[in-house]
N, C-alpha and C positions, 0 to 999 in steps of 0.2 A: 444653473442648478445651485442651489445651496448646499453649504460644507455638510449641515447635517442627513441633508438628503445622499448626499453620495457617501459616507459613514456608516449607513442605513442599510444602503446597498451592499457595502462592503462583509457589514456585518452578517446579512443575507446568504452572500455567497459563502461568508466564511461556516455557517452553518451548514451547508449545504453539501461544502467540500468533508467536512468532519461527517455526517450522515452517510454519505459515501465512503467514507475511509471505513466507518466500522459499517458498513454492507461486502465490503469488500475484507475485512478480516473474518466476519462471520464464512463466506468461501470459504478461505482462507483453513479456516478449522478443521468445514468439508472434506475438503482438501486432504487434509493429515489425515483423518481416518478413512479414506480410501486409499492413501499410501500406508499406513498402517495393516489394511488390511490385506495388500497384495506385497506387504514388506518390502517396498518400494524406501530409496532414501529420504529424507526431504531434500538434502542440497542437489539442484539440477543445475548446471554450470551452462548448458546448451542453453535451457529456456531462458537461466534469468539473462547469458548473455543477447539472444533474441529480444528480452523483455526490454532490455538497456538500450538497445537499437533502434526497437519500435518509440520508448520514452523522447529520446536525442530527436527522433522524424518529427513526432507530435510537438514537440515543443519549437523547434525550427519553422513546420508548418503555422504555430499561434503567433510566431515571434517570439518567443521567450528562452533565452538561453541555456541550451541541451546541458551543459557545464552543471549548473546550478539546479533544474530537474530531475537529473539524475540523481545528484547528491540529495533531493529531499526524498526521491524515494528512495535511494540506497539506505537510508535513515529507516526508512519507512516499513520498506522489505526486507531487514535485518531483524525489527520488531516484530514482522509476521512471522520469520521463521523461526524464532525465538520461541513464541506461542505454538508455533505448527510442531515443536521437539519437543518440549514440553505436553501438548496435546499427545503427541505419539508417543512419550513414556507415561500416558496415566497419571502425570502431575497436574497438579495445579494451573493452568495458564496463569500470567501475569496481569494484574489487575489493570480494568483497564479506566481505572480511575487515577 
């Protein structure tokens, strides 16, 4: 295969994974106002620690190490709840440009 053919590809996925990340913040907002509505908090320490668990599985099951997975979503899902607080006080979400 050629450099620019797998570059291609890369780029591909990289699209792909960014499509998914805001499908997955659009939930995400969901989210907030049905905890808003039943005055629900956002911080759930149970799920995100289940969620940390299931990430470490999934990345060990790809090969890829659960260390450095987690920490892009901990990045990740710091940002969505960021937005989900802000969604739940009637502010502004953060732009997502």
């Amino acid at each position: 295969m050629k450099l620019e053919h797998l570059r291609q590809s890369i780029d591909q996925l990289n699209a792909e994974i960014i499509m998914l990340l805001s499908k997955r913040m659009e939930i995400v907002i969901e989210v907030a106002k049905v905890k808003k509505e039943h005055n629900l908090p956002v911080d759930d320490p149970v799920r995100e620690e289940e969620q940390r668990r299931l990430l470490r599985e999934l990345a060990r099951k790809h090969g890829l190490s659960p260390a450095v997975i987690e920490e892009m979503f901990t990045l990740f899902i710091d940002y969505t709840k960021l937005n989900m607080k802000m969604e739940m006080g009637n502010e502004s979400r953060l732009p997502r440009n």
